[in-house]
MARZALO-68800 format. One line per 2 residues: number of its first residue (from 1); for each residue x, y, z of N, C-alpha, C. Coordinates in pm, whole numbers, plus 50000, padded with zeros to 5 digits. Each point is the difference from the previous one (the first is absolute). Layout:
N
NUM) X:Y:Z:X:Y:Z:X:Y:Z  ...
This chain:
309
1) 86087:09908:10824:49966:50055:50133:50050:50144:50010  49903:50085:50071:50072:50107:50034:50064:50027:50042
3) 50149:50066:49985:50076:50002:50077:50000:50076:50131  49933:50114:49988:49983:50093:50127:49905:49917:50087
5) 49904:49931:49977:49953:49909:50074:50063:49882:50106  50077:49950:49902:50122:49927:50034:50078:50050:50116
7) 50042:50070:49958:50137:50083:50100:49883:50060:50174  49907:50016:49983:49913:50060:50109:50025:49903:50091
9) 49895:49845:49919:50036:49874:50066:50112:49963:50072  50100:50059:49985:50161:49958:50038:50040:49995:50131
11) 49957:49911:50053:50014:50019:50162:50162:50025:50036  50054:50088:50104:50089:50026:50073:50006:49950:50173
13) 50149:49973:50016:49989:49971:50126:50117:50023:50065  50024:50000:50140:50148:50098:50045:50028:50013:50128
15) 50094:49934:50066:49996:50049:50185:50112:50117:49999  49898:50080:50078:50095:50138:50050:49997:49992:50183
17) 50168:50010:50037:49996:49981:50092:49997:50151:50062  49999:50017:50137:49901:50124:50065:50159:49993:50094
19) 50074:50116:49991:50110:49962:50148:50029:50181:50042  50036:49981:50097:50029:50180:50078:50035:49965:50156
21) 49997:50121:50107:50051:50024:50059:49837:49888:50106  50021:50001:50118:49875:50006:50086:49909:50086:50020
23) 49867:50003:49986:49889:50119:50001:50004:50088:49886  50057:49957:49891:50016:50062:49939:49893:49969:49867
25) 49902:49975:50030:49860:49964:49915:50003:49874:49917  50061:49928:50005:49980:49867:49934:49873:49923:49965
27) 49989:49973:50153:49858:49923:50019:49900:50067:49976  49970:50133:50007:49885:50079:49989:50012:49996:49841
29) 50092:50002:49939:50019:50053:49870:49911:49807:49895  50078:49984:50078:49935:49808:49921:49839:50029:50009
31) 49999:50000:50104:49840:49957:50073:49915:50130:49904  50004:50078:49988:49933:50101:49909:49999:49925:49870
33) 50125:49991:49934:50007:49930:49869:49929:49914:49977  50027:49874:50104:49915:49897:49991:49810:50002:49990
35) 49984:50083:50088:49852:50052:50040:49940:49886:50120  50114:49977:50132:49984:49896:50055:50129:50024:50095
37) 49948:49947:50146:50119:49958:50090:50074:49920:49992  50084:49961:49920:50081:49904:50031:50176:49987:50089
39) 49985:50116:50014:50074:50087:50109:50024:50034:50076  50018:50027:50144:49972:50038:50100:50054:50138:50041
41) 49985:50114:50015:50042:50105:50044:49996:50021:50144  50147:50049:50024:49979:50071:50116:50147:50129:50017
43) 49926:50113:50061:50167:50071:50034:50143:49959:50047  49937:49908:50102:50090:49920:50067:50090:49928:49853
45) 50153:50013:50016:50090:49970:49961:50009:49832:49963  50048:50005:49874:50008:49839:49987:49875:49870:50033
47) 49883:50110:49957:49899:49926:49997:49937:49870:49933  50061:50037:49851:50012:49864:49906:50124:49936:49979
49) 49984:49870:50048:50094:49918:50048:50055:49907:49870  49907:49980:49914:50065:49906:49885:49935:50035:49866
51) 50015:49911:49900:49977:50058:49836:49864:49966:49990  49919:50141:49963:49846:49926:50011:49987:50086:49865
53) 49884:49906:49876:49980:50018:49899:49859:50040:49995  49976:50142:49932:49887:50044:49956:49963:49993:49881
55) 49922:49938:49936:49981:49973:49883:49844:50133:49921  50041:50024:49880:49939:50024:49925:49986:50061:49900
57) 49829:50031:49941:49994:49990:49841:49989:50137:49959  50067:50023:49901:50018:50191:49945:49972:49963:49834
59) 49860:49990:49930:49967:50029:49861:50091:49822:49986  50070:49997:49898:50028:49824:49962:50130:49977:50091
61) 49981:50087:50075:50156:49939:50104:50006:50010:50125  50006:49862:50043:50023:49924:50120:50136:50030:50101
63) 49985:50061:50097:50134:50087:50063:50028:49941:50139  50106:49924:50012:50006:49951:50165:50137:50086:50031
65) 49948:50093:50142:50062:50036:50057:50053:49949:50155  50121:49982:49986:50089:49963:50096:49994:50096:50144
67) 49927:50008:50138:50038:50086:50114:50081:49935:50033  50128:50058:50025:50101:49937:50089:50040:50101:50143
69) 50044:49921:50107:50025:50103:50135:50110:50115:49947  49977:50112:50100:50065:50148:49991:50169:49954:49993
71) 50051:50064:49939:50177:49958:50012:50047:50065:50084  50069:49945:50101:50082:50132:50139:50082:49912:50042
73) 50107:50080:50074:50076:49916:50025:50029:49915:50138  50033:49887:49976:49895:49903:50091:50124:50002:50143
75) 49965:49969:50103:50092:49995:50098:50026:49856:49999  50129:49957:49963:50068:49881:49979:49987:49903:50114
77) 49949:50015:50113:49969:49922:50108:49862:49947:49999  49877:50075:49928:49859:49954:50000:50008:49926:49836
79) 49934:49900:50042:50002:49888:49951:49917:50040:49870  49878:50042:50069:49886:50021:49915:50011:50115:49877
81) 50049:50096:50062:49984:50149:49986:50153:49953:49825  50081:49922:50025:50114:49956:49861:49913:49928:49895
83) 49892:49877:50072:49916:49925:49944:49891:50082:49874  49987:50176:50093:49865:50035:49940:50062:50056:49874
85) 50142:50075:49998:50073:50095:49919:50090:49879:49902  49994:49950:50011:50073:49849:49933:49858:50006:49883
87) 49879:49944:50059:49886:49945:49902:50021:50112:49895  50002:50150:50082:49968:50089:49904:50113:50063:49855
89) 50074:49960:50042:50164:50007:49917:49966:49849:49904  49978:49857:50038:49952:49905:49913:49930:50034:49886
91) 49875:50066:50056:49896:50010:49873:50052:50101:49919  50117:50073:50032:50055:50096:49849:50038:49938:49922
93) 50047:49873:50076:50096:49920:49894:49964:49902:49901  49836:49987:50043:49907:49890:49922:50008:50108:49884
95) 49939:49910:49919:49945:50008:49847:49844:50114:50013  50076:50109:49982:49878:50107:50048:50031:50092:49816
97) 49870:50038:49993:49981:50076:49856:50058:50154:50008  49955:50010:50148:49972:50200:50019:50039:49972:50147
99) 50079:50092:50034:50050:50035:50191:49933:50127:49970  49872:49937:50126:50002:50199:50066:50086:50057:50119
101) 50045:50076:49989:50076:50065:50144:49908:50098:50037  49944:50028:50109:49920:50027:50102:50039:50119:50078
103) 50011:50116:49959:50026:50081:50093:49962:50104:50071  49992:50009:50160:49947:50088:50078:50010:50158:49935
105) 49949:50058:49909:50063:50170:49966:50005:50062:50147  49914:49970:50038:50003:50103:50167:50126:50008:50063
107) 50014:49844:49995:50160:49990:50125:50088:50061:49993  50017:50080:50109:50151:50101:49933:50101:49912:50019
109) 50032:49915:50030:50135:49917:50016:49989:49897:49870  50127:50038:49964:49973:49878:49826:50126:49914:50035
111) 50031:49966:50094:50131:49904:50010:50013:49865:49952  49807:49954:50068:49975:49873:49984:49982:49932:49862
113) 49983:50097:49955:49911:49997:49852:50097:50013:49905  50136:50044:50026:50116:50033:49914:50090:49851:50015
115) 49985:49948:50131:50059:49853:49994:49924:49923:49937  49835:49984:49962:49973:49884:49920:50055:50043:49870
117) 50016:50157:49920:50025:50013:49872:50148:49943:50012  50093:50023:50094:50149:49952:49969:50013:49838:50011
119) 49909:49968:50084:50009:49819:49996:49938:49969:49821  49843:50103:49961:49982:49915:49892:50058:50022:49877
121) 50139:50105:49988:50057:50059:49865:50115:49818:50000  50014:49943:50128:50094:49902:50007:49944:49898:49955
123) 49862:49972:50001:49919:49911:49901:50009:49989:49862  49946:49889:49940:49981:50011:49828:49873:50081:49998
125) 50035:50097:49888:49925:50114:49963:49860:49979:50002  49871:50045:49995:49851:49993:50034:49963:50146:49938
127) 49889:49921:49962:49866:50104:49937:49955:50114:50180  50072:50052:50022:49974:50071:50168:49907:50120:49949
129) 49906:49986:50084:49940:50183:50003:49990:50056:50122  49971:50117:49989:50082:50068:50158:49798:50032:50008
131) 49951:49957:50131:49887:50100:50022:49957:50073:50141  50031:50155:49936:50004:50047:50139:49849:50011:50058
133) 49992:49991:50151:49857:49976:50068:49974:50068:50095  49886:50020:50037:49921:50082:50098:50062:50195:49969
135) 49965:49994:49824:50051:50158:49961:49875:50102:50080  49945:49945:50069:49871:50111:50040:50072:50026:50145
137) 50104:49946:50056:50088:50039:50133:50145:50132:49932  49986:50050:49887:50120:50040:49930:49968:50097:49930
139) 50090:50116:49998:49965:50123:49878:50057:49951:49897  49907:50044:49886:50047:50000:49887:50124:49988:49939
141) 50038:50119:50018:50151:49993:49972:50083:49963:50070  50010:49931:50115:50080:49895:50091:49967:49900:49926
143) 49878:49948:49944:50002:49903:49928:50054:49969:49883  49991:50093:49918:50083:49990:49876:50149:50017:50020
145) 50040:50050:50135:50139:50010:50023:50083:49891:50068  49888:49922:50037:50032:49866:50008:49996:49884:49920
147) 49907:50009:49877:49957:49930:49907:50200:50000:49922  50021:50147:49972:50146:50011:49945:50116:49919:50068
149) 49980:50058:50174:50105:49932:50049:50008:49838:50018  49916:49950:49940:49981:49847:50026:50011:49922:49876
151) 49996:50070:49882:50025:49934:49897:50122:50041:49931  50057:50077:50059:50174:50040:50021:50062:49869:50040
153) 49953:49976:50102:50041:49865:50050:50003:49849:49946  49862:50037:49959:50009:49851:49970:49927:49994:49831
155) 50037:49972:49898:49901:49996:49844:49883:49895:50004  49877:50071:50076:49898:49949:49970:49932:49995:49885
157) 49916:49898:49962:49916:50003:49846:49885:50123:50037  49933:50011:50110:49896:50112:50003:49994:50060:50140
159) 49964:50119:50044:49995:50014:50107:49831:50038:49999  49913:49985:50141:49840:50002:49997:50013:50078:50180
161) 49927:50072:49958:49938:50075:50143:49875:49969:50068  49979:49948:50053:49882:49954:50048:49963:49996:50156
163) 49886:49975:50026:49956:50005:50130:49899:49871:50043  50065:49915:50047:49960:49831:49993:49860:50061:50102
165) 50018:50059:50079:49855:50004:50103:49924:50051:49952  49982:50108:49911:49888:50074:49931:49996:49935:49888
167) 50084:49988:49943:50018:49914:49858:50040:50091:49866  50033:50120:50070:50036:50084:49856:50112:49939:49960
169) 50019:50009:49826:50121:49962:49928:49971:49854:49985  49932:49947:50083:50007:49844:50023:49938:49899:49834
171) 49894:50052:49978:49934:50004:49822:50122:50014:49904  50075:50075:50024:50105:50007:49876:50147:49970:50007
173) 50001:49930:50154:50130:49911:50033:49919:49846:49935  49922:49957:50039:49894:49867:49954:49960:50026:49812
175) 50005:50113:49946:49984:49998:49867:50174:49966:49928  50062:50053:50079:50141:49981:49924:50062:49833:50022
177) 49987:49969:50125:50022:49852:50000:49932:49859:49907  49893:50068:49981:49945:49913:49926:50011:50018:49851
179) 50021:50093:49961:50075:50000:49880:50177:49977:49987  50047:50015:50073:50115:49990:50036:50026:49835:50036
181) 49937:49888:50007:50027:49884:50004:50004:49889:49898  50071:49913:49986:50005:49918:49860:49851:49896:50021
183) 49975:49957:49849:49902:49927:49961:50034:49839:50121  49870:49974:50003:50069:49832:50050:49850:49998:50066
185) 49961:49855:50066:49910:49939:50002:49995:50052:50204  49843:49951:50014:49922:50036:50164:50061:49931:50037
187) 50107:50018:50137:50034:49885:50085:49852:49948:50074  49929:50090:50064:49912:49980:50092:49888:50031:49945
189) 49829:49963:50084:49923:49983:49952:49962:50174:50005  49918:50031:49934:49991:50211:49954:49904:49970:50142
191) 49924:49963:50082:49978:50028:50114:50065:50058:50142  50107:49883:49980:50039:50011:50117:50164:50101:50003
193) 49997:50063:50135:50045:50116:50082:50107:50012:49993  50032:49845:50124:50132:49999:50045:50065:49882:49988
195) 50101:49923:50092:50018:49878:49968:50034:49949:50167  49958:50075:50024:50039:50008:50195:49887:49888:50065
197) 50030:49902:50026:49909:49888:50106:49883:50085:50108  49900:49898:49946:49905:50133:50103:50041:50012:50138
199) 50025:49810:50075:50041:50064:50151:50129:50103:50036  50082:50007:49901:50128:50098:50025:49911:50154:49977
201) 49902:50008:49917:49956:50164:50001:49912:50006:50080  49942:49866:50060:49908:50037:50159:50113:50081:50116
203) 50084:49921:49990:50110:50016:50115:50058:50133:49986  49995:50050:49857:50076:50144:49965:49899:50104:50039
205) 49876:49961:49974:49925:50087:50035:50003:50069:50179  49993:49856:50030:49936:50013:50130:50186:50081:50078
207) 50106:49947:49940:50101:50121:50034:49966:50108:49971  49971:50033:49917:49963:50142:49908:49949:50099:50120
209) 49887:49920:50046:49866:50097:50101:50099:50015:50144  50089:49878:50023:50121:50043:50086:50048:50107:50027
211) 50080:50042:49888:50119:50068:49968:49876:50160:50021  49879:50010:49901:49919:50089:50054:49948:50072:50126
213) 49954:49897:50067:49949:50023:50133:50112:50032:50091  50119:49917:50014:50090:50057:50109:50156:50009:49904
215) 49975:50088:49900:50109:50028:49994:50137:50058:50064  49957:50086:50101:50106:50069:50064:50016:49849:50124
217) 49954:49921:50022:50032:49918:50096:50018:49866:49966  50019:49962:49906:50066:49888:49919:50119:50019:49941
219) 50058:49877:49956:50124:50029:49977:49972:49913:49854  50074:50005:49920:49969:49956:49845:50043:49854:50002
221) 50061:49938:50084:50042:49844:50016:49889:49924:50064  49863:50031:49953:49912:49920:50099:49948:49936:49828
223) 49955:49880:50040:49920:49926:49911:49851:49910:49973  49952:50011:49892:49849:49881:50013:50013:49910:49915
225) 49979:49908:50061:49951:49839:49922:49913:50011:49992  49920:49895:49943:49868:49918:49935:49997:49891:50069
227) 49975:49918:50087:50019:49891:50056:49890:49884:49964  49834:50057:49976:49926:49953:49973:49958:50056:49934
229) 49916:49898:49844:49904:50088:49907:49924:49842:49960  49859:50045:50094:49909:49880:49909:49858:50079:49951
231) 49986:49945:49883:49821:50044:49937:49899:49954:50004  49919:50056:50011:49893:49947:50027:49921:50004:49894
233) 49876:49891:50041:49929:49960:49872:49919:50128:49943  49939:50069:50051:49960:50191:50002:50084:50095:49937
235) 50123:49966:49994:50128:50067:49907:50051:50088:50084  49942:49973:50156:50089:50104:50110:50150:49903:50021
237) 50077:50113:50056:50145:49940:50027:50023:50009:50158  50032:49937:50074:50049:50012:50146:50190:49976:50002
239) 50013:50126:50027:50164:49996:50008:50042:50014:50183  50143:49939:49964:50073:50004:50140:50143:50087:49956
241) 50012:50101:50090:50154:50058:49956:50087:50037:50077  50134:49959:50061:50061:50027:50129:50096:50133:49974
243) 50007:50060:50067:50047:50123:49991:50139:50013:50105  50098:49991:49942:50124:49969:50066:50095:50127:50050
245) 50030:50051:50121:50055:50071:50062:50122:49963:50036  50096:50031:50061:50139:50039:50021:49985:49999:50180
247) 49905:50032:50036:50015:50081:50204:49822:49982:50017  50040:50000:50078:49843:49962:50073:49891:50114:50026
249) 50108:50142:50037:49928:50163:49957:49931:50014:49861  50071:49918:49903:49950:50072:49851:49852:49900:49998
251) 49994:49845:50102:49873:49955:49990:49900:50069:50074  50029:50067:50111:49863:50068:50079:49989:50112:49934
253) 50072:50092:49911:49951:50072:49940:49897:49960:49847  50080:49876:49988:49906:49966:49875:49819:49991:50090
255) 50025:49917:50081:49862:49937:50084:49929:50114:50027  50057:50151:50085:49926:50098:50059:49893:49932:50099
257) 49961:50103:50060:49960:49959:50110:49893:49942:49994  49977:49868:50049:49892:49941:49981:49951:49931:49873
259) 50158:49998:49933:49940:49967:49869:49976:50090:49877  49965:50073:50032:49931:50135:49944:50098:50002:49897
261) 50126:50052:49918:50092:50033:49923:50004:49859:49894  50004:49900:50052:50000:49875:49944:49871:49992:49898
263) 49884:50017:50067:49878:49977:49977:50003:50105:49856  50063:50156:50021:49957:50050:49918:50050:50024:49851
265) 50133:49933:50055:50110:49964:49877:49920:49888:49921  49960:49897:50036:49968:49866:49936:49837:50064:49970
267) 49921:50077:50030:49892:50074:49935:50073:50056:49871  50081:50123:50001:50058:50024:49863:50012:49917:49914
269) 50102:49870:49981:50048:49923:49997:49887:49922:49902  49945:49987:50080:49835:49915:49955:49935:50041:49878
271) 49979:50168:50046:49912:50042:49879:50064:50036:49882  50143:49972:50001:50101:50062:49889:49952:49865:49933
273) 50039:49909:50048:49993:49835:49970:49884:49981:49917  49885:50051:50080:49833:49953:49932:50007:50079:49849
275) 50067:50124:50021:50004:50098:49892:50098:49914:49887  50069:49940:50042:50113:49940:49877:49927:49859:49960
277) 50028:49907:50076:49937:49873:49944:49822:49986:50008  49952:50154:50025:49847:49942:49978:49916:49931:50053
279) 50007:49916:50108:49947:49944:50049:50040:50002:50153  49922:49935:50122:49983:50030:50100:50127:49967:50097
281) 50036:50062:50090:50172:49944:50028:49934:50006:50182  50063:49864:50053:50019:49995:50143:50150:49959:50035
283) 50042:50171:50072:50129:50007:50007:50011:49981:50155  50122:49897:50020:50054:50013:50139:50127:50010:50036
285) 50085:50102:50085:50132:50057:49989:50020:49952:50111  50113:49946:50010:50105:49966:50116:50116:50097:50001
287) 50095:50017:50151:50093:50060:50043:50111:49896:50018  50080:49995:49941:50152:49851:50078:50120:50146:50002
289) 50060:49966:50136:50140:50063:49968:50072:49872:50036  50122:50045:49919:50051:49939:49928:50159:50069:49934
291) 50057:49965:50157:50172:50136:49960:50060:49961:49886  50014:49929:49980:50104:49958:49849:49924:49953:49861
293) 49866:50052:50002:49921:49963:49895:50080:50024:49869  50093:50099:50011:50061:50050:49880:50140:49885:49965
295) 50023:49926:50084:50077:49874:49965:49972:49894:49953  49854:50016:50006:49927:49872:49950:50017:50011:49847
297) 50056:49880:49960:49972:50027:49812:49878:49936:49971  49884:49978:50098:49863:49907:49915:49912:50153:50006
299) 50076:50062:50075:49904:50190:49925:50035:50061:49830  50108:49952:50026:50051:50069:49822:49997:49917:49900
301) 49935:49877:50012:49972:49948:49875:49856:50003:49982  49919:50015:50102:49883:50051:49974:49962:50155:49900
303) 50146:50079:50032:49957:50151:49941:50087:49940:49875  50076:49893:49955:50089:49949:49879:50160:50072:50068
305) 50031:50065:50118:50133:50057:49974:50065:49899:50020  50150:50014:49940:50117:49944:50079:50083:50013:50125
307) 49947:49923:50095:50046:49978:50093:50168:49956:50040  50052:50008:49909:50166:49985:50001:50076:50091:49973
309) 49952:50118:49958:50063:50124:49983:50075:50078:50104
C-alpha cells in the first residue's frame, strides 16, 4: 500500500475548548467555524450560559469546539451569575486538546483577562493559544504591542489575530488546529453541527431576538423555555415557550402595546427557526414573572449548570 495514501486517510480528532472574558467573540468565533448557529450571540453580557459544542470537519479532521460562558467575576450573592463562571472554569479542566483564550484587542482594560491567565498558569499545563479578536477595532502596532505584552505573560503555543465577524485570520487559525490535533477516530456523525437539544436552541434563539430587540431595557437574568414541541405529520413543528421575568415591568415591555413587541420578537424568532431546522415552525411565546426564577434549580439543569455552587 501506499504509504502517502495511507497517511492522507488518517483521520484526526480533538476538542478545543473556546474560554475569554464576556463579549469577547467566542460565540461569533464558533459559529463562523462551524458554518452554522449553534450559538447564540448577543452584546449583552453573559449571554452564553453553559458548554455548547460546535462540531466540525477541516480536510480528515473532525474538531469539536467547546463555547463556554465569558469568565468575570461573579457577585457571590447571585446564584446564577457563580453557576455560569463555575461551568466555564469546569470545561478547562476537562480533557481538552487545544484552549483558545479569546481576547477583546480593542478593550483597553486587560484586568479581566490577566486573572484568567493567573488562575490558568495554577492549572496543569495545556496546549493554550492566545487569539487576539476584532483586530479591525485596533492599530497595527497596538496590536503587535499587545500580541508582545500578552505572551510575556503567559507561554502560549501560537498567538492568531483574527476578526471572528468578518472572518479575517479565521482560515489560518482553522488550518493550524487541524493540523495541530492528534490522530483518533469521528466521535460524531461528519454531518452534524452541534450537540445542543433542539428545544434548548429554540429557547436560545428566541432569547437571542430578546436580548436584540430590547437590549437597553432588559436585564440579562431573564429566561426561555421550550415547554411544548409536537410534529406534525407535514414535518411542521408547533412550539410553546415561556419567557420568564423577574417584575412585571420587564413583562409589559416584553408584550408592548397591544401585543405588538411580543408579536414581533416571536416573528424573528420564527424565521431564524424555519431558517435552521428547515421546515415550517408555529411559534407561541408566553410572559410568566416569576421573582425568584433564579432559585429555582429545575432552570439549571435544563441549561446542565450546577445549581449548588
Amino acid at each position: 500500500m501506499d504509504n502517502t495514501a495511507q497517511k492522507t486517510d488518517e483521520k484526526k480528532f480533538g476538542f478545543v475548548t473556546v474560554i475569554g472574558e464576556p463579549n469577547a467573540g467566542k460565540s461569533t468565533l464558533i459559529n463562523r467555524l462551524v458554518g452554522a448557529k449553534v450559538s447564540i450571540v448577543s452584546s449583552k453580557v453573559q449571554t452564553t450560559r453553559t458548554r455548547v459544542l460546535g462540531i466540525m470537519v477541516k480536510d480528515q479532521t473532525q474538531i469539536v469546539f467547546v463555547d463556554t460562558p465569558g469568565i468575570f467575576n461573579p457577585d457571590q450573592n447571585n446564584k446564577m451569575e457563580k453557576a455560569i463562571v463555575n461551568a466555564a472554569w469546569t470545561a478547562t479542566q476537562e480533557n481538552s486538546d487545544i484552549l483558545l483564550l479569546i481576547m477583546d484587542a480593542s478593550r483597553k482594560k486587560r484586568g479581566g483577562i490577566e486573572k484568567i491567565i493567573e488562575t490558568l498558569k495554577k492549572q496543569p499545563p495545556q496546549n493554550t493559544i492566545l487569539v487576539l479578536n476584532k483586530i479591525d477595532k485596533i492599530k497595527r502596532e497596538d496590536l503587535l504591542k499587545l500580541s508582545m505584552i500578552m505572551n510575556e505573560l503567559h507561554n502560549f503555543q501560537a498567538t492568531f489575530m483574527i476578526s471572528a465577524l468578518k472572518g479575517n485570520g479565521v482560515k489560518d487559525l482553522l488550518s493550524y488546529l487541524s493540523d495541530a490535533l492528534p490522530q483518533g477516530i469521528w466521535h460524531y456523525p461528519e454531518e452534524q453541527m452541534s450537540d445542543m437539544p433542539t428545544r434548548l436552541l429554540a429557547a436560545e434563539i428566541t432569547r437571542e431576538k430578546l436580548f436584540e430587540t430590547l437590549y437597553q431595557e432588559l436585564p440579562y437574568n431573564l429566561t426561555v423555555e421550550t415547554d411544548q414541541w409536537e410534529n406534525f405529520d407535514n414535518g411542521a413543528v408547533k412550539i410553546d415557550q415561556t419567557i420568564y421575568v423577574t417584575r412585571d415591568q420587564h413583562k409589559k415591555i416584553i408584550l408592548g402595546k397591544g401585543g405588538a413587541m411580543i408579536k414581533k420578537i416571536g416573528q424573528q424568532s420564527r424565521i431564524e427557526l424555519e431558517d435552521i431546522l428547515e421546515t415550517t415552525i408555529h411559534l407561541k411565546l408566553f410572559v410568566k414573572v416569576q421573582e425568584n426564577w433564579i432559585d429555582d434549580n429545575s432552570h439549571y439543569d435544563i441549561w446542565g449548570l450546577d445549581s449548588k455552587t
